[in-house]
C-alpha distance (Angstrom), angle and dihedral (degrees) to the residues before:
residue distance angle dihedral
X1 . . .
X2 3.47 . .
X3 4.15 133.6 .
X4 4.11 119.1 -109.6
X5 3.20 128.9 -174.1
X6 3.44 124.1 -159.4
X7 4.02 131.2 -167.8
X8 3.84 117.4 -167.3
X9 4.07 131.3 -152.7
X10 3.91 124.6 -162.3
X11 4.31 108.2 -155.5
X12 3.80 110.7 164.0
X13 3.82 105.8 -65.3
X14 4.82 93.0 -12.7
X15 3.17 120.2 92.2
X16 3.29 102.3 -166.0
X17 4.41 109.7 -163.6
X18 3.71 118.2 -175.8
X19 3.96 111.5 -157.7
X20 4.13 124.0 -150.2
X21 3.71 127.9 -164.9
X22 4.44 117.3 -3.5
X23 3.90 134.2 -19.4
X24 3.80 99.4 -154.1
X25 3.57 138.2 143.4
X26 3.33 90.1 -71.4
X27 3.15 103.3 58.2
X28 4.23 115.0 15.4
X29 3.96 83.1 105.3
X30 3.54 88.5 59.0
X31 4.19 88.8 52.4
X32 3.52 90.6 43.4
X33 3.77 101.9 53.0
X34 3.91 91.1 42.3
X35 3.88 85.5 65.4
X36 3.27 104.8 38.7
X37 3.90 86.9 55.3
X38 4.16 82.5 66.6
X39 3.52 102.8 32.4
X40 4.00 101.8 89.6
X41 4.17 97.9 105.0
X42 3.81 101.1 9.5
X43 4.19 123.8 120.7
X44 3.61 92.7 174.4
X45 4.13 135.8 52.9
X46 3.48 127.1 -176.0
X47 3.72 120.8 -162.0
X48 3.79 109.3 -164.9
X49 3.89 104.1 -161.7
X50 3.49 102.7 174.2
X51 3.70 89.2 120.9
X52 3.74 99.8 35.3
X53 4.02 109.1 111.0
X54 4.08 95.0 -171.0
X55 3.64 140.8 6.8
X56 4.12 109.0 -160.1
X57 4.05 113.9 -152.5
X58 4.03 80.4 -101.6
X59 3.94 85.6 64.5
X60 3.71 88.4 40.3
X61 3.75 92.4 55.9
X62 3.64 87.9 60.5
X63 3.58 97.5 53.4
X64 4.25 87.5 53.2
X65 3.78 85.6 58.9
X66 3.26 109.6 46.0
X67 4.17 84.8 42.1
X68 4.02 93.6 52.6
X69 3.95 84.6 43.9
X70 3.49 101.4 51.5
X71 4.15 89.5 37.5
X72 3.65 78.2 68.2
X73 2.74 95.7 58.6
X74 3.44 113.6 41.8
X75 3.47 97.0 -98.1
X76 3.53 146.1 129.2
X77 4.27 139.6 -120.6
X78 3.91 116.2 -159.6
X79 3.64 124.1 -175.9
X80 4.02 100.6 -164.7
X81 4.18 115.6 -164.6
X82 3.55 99.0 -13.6
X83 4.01 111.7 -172.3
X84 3.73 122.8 -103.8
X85 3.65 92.3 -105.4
X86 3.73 92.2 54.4
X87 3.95 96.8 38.0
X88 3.60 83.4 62.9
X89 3.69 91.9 54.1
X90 3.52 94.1 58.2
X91 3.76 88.6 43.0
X92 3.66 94.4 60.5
X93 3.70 104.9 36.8
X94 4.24 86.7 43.1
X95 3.89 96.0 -117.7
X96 3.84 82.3 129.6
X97 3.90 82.3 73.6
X98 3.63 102.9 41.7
X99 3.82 104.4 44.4
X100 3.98 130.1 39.3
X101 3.92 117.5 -102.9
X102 3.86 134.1 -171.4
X103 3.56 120.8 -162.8
């Protein structure tokens, strides 16, 4: 299990969370609950990975719910500067189809 920190930012209806260290089974809760603390009013999330090392298929769950949620809401997911490790992640399990991200 690894350590994460995470750093959240309220603008209008983003929430913008930026993500240090691992989101593993250990820990996705933790990721989860930090977001869902913010989420009342937001359309838009940004994850900024840049310092995220992995992303476990726990984490990855995550990122399918808050996607079909915010799908249904008109809304928008964006993974900005994920890490190589984690770019190939989403490569392999096809998130790079299904959700928007920036390098």
């Amino acid at each position: 299990m690894g350590k994460l920190n995470l750093t959240t930012n309220r603008e209008n209806d983003t929430l913008t969370v930026q993500a240090v260290g691992r989101i593993d089974t250990g820990n996705y809760i933790e990721f989860e609950k930090a977001i869902n603390a913010e989420i009342d009013g937001v359309k838009n999330i940004v994850l900024d990975f840049e310092k995220l090392d992995y992303i476990s298929s726990s984490g990855l769950r995550v990122l399918i719910s808050l996607h079909k949620m915010l799908l249904s809401e008109d809304g928008k997911l964006t993974v900005r500067h994920p890490t190589t490790m984690v770019r190939e992640v989403f490569d392999v399990t096809g998130f790079t189809e299904m959700i928007n991200i920036e390098n």
